[in-house]
C-alpha positions as semicolon CSV with decimal commas, in nm:
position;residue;x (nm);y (nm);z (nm)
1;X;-0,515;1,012;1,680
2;X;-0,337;0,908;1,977
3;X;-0,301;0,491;1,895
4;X;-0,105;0,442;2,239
5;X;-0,405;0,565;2,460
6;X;-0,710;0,331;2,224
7;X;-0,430;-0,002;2,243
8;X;-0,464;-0,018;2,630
9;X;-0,140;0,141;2,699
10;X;-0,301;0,443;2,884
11;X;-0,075;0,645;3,116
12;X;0,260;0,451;3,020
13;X;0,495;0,420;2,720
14;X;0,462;0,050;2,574
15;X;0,802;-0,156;2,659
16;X;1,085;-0,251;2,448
17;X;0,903;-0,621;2,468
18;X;0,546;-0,507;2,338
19;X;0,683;-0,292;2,086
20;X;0,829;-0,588;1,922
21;X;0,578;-0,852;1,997
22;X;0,333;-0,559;1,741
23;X;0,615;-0,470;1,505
24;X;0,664;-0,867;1,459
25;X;0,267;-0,949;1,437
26;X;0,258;-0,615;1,172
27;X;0,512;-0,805;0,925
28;X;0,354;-1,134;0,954
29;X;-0,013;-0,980;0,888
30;X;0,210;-0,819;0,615
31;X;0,315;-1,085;0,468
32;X;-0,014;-1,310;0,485
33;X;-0,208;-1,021;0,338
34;X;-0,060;-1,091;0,037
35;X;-0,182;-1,396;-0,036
36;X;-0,550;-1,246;-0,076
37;X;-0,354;-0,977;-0,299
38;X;-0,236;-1,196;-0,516
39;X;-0,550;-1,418;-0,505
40;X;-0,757;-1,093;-0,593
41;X;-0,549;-1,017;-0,887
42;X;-0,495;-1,374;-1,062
43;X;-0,910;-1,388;-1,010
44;X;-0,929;-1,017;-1,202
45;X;-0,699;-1,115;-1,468
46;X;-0,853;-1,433;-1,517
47;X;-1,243;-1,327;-1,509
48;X;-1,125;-0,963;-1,666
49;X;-1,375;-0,789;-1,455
50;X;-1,192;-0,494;-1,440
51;X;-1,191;-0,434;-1,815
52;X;-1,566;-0,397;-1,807
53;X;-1,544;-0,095;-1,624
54;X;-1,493;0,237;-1,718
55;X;-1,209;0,444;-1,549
56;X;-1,508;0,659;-1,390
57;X;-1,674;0,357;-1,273
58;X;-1,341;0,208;-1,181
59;X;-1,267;0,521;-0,978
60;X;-1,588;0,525;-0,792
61;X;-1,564;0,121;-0,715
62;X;-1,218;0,168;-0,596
63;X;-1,293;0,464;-0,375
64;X;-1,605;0,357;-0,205
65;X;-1,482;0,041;-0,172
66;X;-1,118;0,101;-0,045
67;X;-1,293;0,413;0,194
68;X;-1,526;0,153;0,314
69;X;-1,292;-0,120;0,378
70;X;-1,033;0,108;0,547
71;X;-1,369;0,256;0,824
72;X;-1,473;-0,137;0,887
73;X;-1,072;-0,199;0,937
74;X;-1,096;0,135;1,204
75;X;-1,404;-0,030;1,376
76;X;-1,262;-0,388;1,375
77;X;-0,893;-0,327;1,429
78;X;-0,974;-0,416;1,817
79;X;-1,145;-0,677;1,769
80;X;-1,131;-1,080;1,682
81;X;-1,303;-0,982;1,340
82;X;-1,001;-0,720;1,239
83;X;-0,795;-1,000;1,054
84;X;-1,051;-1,128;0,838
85;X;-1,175;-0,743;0,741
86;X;-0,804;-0,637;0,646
87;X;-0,786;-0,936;0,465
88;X;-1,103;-0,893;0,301
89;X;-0,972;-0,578;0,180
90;X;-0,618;-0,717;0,076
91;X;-0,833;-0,910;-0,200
92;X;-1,019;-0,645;-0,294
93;X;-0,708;-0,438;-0,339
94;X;-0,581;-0,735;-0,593
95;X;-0,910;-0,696;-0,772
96;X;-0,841;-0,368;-0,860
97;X;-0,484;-0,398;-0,925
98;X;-0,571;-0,702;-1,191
99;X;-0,650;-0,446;-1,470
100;X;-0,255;-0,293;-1,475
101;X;-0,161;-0,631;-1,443
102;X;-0,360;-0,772;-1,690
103;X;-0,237;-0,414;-1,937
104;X;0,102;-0,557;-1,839
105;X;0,077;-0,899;-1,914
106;X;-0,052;-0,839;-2,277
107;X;0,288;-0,702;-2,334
108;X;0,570;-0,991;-2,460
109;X;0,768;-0,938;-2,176
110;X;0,494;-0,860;-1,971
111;X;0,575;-1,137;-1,684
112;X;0,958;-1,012;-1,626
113;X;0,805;-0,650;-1,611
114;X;0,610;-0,795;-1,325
115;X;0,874;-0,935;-1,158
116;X;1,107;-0,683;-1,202
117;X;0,821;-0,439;-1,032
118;X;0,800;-0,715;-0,746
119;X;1,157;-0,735;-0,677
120;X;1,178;-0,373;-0,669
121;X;0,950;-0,357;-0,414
122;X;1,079;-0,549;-0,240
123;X;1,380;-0,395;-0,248
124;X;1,252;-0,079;-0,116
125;X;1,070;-0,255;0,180
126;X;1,400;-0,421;0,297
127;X;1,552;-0,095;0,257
128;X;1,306;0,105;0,436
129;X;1,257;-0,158;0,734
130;X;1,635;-0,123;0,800
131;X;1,629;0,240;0,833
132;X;1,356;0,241;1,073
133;X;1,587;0,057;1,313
134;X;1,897;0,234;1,222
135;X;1,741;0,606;1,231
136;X;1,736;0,737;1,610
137;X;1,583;1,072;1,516
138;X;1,183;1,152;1,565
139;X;1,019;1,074;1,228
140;X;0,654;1,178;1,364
141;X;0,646;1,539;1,216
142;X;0,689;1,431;0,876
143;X;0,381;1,257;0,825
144;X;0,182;1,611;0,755
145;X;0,400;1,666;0,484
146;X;0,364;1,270;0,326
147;X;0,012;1,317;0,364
148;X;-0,006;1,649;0,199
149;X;0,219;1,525;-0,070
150;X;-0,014;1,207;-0,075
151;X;-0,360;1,375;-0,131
152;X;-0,183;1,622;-0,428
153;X;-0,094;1,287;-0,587
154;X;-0,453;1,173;-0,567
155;X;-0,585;1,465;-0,721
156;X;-0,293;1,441;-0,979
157;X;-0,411;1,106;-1,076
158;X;-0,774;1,147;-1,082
159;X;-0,683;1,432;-1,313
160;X;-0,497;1,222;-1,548
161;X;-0,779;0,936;-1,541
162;X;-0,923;1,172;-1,799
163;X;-0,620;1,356;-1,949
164;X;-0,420;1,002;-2,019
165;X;-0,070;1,226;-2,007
166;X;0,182;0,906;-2,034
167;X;0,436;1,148;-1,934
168;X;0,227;1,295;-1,635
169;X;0,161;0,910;-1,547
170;X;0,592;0,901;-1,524
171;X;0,597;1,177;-1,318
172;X;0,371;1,080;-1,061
173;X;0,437;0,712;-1,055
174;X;0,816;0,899;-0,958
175;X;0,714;1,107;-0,696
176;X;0,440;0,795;-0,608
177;X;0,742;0,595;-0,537
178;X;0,927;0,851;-0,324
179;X;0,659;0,949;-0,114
180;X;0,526;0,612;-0,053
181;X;0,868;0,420;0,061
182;X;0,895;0,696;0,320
183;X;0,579;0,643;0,409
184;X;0,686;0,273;0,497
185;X;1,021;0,427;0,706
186;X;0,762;0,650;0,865
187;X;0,511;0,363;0,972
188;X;0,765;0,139;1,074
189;X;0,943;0,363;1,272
190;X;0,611;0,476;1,479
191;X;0,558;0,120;1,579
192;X;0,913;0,096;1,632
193;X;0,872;0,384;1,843
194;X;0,604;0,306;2,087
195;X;0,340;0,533;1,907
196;X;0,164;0,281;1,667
197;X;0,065;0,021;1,921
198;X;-0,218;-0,160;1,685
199;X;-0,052;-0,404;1,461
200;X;-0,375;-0,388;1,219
201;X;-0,362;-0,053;1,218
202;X;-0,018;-0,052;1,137
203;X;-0,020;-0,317;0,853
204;X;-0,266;-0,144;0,706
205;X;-0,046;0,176;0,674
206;X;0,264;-0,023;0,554
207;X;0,045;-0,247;0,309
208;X;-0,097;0,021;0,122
209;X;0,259;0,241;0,109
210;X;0,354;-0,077;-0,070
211;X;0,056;-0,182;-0,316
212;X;0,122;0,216;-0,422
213;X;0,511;0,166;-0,495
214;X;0,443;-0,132;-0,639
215;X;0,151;0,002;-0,846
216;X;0,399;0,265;-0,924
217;X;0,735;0,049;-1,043
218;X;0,458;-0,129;-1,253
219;X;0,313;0,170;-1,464
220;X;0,688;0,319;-1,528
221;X;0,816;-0,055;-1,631
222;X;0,518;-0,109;-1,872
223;X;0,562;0,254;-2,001
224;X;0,907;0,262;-2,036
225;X;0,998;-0,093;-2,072
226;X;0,687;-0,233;-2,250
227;X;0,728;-0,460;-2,577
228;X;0,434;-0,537;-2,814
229;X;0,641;-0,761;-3,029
């Protein structure tokens, strides 16, 4: 898993200058993979494919299609053809976030529960991104224990696909949040730190810590805040 040694860096620790030149390539690939995000999503909502699923069939698109997405990215992340692939998988991602949006929207105040979920986001990202240049301490160990808390969330919520437990929905979308934004300090601060030397790689990481908070803010606003009038 060493990303320093398959970046060309072999033998030496990247410089002060490289480490920027990926942590500033990382937020603009950030930031322009969420155009085919949003694209995905306005298409979903539009064309309502996601409502013709099932949330089996939902579960099994998303998986073998995020899964497969995320081993091209791996394979390509080297390569001239890495962009287009993470990008490619950006929309997808929108595409199956267009179902909670479109759940969302059908609410009256659907749009402001949207952008309140955005801003939020948002929020955390600035927040997170600061600490990662303000925190001096080694982050690296605590990735087993995001990931660990990670995969129990993922069996949470597959559970819950089938129990529909609003208030187990609350509680994970909570701990969803919390684990995901330190996700994004722990990302950050890797590239910050000389040990995430892809910038694909490492937008990757950071994009999907923040379609999950975002996912997250979304299902506690429409739960909590929601109104049908």
């Amino acid at each position: 898993m060493n990303q320093t040694l398959r970046a060309g860096y072999v033998g030496s620790v990247p410089s002060v200058e490289q480490r920027n030149r990926v942590l500033r390539n990382t937020y603009w690939l950030l930031a322009l993979s969420m155009v085919p995000t949003v694209l995905g999503a306005w298409i979903g909502v539009t064309t309502g494919i996601a409502r013709f699923m099932t949330p089996g069939i939902s579960l099994i698109v998303f998986m073998g299609g995020a899964f497969g997405f995320m081993y091209a990215i791996e394979k390509t992340k080297n390569s001239a053809s890495g962009v287009p692939v993470l990008l490619g998988f950006t929309f997808f991602m929108g595409l199956m976030l267009s179902r909670m949006i479109g759940a969302v929207l059908g609410l009256s105040n659907g749009a402001s529960l949207i952008m309140m979920a955005f801003a939020g986001t948002g929020a955390i990202f600035l927040g997170m991104a600061t600490l990662s240049t303000v925190i001096k301490r080694d982050l690296s160990s605590m990735g087993k224990f995001l990931f660990i808390g990670m995969i129990m969330l993922v069996v949470a919520g597959i559970a819950n696909i089938f129990i529909q437990s609003s208030a187990l929905m609350i509680t994970l979308s909570v701990l969803a949040i919390g684990i995901f934004s330190a996700f994004i300090l722990h990302d950050l601060k890797r590239v910050k730190d000389g040990e995430e030397t892809n910038y694909i790689s490492a937008t990757l990481g950071v994009y999907l810590s923040i379609y999950n908070v975002f996912q997250s803010l979304l299902a506690i606003l429409g739960i909590t805040g929601g109104s049908s009038d």
